[in-house]
C-alpha positions in Angstrom: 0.9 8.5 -4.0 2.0 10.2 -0.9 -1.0 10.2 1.9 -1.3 11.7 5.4 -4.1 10.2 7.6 -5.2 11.9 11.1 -6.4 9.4 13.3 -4.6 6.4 11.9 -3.3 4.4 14.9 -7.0 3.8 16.3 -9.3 0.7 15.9 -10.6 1.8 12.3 -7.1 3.9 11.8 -4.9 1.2 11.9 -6.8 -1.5 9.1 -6.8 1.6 6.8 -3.5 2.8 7.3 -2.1 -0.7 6.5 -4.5 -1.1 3.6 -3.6 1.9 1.9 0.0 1.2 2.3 -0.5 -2.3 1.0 -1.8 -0.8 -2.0 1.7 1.2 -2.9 1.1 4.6 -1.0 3.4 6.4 1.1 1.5 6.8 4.2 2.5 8.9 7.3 0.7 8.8 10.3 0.1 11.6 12.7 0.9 10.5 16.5 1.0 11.8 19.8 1.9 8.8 21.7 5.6 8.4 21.3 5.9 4.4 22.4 4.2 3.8 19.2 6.0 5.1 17.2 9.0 2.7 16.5 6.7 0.3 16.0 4.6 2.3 12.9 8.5 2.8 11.7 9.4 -1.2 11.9 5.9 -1.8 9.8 7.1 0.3 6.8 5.2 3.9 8.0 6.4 7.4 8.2 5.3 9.3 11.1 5.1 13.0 12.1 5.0 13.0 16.0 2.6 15.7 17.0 -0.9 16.9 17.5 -3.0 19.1 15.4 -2.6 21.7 17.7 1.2 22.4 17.0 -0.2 24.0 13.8 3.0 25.9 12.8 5.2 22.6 13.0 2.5 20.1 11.2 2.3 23.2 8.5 6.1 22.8 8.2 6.7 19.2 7.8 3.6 19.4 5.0 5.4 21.8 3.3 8.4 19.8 3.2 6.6 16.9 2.2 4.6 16.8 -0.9 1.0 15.0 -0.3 -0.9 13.6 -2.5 -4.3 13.5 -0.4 -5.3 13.5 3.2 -7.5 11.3 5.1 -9.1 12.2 8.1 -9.9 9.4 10.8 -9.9 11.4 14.1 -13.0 10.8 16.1 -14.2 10.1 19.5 -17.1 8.2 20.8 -17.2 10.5 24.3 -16.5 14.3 25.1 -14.0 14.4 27.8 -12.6 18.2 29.3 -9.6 18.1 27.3 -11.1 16.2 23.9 -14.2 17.7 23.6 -16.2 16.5 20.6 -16.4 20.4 19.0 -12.4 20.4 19.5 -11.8 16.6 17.5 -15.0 16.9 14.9 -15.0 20.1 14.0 -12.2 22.5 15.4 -9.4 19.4 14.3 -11.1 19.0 10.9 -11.0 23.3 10.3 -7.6 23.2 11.3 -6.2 20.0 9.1 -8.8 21.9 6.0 -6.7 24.9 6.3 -3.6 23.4 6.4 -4.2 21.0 3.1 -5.1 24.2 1.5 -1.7 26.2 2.3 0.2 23.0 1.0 -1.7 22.7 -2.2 -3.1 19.0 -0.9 -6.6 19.2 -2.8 -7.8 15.5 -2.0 -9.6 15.4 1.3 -11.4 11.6 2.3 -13.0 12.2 5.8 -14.4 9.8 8.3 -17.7 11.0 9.5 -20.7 9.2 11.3 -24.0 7.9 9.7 -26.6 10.0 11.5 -24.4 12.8 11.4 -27.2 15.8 11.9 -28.3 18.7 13.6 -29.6 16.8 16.7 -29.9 16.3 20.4 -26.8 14.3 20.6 -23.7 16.7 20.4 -21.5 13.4 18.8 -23.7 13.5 15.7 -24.0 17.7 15.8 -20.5 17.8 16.0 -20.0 15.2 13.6 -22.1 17.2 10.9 -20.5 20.7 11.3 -17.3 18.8 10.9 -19.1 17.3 7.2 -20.1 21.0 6.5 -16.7 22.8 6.9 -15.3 19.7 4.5 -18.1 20.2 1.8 -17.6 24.1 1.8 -13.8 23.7 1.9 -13.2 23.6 -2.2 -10.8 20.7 -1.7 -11.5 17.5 -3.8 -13.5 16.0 -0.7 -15.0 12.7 0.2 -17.3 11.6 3.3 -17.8 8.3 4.6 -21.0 7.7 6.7 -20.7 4.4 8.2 -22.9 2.5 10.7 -21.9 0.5 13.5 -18.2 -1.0 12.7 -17.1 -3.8 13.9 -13.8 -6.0 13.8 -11.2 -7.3 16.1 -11.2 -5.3 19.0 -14.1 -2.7 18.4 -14.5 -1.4 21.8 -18.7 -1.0 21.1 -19.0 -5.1 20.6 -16.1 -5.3 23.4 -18.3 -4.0 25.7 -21.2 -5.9 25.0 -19.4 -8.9 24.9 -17.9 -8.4 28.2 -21.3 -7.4 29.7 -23.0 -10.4 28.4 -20.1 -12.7 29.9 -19.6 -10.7 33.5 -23.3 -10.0 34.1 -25.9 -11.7 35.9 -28.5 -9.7 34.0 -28.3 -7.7 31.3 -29.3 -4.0 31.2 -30.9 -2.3 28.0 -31.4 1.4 28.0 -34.9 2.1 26.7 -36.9 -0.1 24.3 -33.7 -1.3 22.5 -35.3 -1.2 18.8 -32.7 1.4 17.9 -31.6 -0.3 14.4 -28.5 -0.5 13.1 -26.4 -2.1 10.0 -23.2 -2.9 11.4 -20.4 -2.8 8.9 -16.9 -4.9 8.9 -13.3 -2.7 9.3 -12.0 -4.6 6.0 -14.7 -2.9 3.9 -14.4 0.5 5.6 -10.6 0.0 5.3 -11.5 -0.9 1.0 -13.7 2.0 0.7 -11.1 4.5 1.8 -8.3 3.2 -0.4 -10.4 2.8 -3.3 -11.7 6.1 -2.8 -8.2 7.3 -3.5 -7.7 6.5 -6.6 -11.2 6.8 -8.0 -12.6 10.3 -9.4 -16.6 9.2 -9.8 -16.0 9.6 -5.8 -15.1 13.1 -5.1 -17.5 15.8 -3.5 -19.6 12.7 -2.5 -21.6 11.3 0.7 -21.5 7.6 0.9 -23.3 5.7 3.5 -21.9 2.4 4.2 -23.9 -0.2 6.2 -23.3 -3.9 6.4 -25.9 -6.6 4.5 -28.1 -6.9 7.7 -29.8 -4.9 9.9 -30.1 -5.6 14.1 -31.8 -4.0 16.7 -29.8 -2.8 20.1 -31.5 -5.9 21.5 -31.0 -8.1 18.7 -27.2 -7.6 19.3 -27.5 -8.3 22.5 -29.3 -11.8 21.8 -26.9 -13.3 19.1 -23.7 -12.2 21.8 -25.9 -14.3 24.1 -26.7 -17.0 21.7 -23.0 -17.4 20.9 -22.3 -17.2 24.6 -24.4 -19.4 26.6 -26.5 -19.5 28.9 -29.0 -16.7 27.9 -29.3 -14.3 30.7 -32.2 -12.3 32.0 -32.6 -8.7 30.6 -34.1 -5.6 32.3 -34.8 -2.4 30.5 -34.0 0.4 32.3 -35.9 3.9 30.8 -34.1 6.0 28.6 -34.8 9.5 30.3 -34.0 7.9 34.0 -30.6 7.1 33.1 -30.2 10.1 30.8 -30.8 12.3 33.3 -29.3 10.4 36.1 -26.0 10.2 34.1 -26.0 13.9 32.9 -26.1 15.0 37.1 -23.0 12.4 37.5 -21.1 14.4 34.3 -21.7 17.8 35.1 -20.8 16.8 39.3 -17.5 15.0 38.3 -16.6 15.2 35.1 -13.6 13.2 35.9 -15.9 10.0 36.0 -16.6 9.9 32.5 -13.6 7.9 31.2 -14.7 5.0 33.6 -18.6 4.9 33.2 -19.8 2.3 30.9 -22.2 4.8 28.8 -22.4 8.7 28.4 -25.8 10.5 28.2 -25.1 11.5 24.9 -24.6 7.8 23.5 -28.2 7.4 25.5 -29.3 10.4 23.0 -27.7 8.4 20.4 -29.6 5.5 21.1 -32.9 7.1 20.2 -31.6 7.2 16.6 -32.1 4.3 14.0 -28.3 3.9 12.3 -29.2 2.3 8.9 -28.6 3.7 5.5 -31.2 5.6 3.2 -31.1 2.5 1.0 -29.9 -0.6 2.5 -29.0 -2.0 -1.4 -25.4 -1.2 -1.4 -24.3 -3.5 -4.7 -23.3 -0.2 -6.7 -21.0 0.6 -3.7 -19.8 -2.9 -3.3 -18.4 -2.4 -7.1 -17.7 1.0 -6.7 -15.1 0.3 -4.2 -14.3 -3.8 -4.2 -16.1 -4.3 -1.1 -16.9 -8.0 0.4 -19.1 -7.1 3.2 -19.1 -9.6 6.3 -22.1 -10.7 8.5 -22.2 -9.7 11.6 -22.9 -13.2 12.7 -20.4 -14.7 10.9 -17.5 -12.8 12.7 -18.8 -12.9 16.3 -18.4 -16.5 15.7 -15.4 -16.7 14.9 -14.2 -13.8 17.2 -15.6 -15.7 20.2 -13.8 -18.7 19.2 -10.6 -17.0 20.0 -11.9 -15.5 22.8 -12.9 -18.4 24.8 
């Protein structure tokens, strides 16, 4: 099997990229960033250097490659001027839908976002007109819907980690009883592969959440538990800092790479992130997935850490 993936050097990217390979594929990554490319070539990867936007010479090296399937990992977690969410959820996705359909690639496994709706937040908007042009596309299609995901270096549980450690109280954003189900990489990284290779998975939604559900605050208590002492928290009112921080993105725009949280993930927050049903044994068959708890990998995360 010959795969392309989008998106495949990121946190997420990179465990399934190397899992899919592991598995016998011939995978070949899309990337911009030309220092990491030898690299991808040294761990056994081909690698088209280029963006989506050089649609004429992405079109050409799929014609003169014969794919199998593509996946589809792009994503962003905040809009910036140049990578607007539209542009990488649903203008990248049209564009790579388009392109599998000139080269006769009919398998299509995208990476989109549980909550994914027609809401408030323009992450999860976007993220659902990007699931829409993939369900109307008539390619062989599959959508992943996964909560919170964490593994080594998630930048999310980075954050927090480094907020509990630097801090000498900790801020939480509104009531902090958002809920969520994080999920390990390994078992997003299992659930793409075996999606490959299984047909009782195409032109299908699956949700994929992790065997236990936290609050925001919740998270923020086991980090502290784990990293002693506990510290004093202060919430701070969701629509005061939503409001403040949306004046400070449309005055300098340029700002938004360095803040620590975007108005939109404030939006986000006001969403639970769980699945439907939180029994996932038929998916834990369906695609050989050993889910981790959340608890058991900060612990032994932090260990390295300290």
């Amino acid at each position: 099997m010959k795969v392309f993936i989008t998106g495949g050097t990121g946190f997420v990217g990179s465990v399934v990229s190397e899992k899919v390979k592991s598995f016998g594929a011939s995978v070949t990554l899309l990337e911009r960033n030309k220092k990491k490319i030898p690299k991808l070539r040294e761990h056994g990867f081909e690698v088209f250097e280029g963006t989506l936007e050089e649609k004429n010479a992405v079109n050409d090296f799929l014609s003169n490659n014969k794919f199998d399937a593509i996946i589809n990992l792009i994503g962003i977690i905040r809009s910036l001027p140049e990578f607007s969410f539209q542009k990488v959820h649903a203008d990248y996705v049209k564009i790579l839908i388009n392109l599998a359909k000139e080269n006769g690639i009919d398998r299509f496994i995208h990476m989109s976002a549980l909550g994914a709706s027609v809401s408030d937040s323009e992450y999860f908007s976007t993220k659902y007109k990007g699931e829409d042009l993939v369900k109307n596309s008539g390619l062989k299609w599959t959508i992943f819907r996964p909560s919170l995901i964490f593994g080594d270096n998630a930048a999310f549980f980075d954050d927090l980690i480094n907020l509990v450690k630097t801090r000498a109280f900790i801020p939480i954003i509104g009531t902090g009883e958002t809920k969520f189900a994080p999920i390990d990489v390994f078992s997003i990284a299992n659930a793409y592969n075996n999606s490959l290779y299984n047909e009782k998975t195409v032109n299908k939604v699956f949700q994929l959440c992790g065997p236990d559900v936290f609050t925001f605050e919740d998270i923020i208590d086991l980090i502290m538990e784990l990293l002693p002492p506990k510290k004093l928290k202060i919430h701070t009112p969701s629509f005061i800092a939503e409001k403040s921080l949306n004046i400070i993105e449309k005055l300098s725009p340029s700002l938004i790479k360095n803040i620590p949280v975007t108005s939109d993930q404030i939006r986000m927050l006001k969403h639970d992130n769980i699945c439907d049903s939180m029994d996932m044994n038929e998916f834990d068959g369906l695609f050989e997935l050993q889910r981790t708890h959340l608890k058991d990998w900060l612990k032994e995360y932090l260990s390295k850490k300290i």
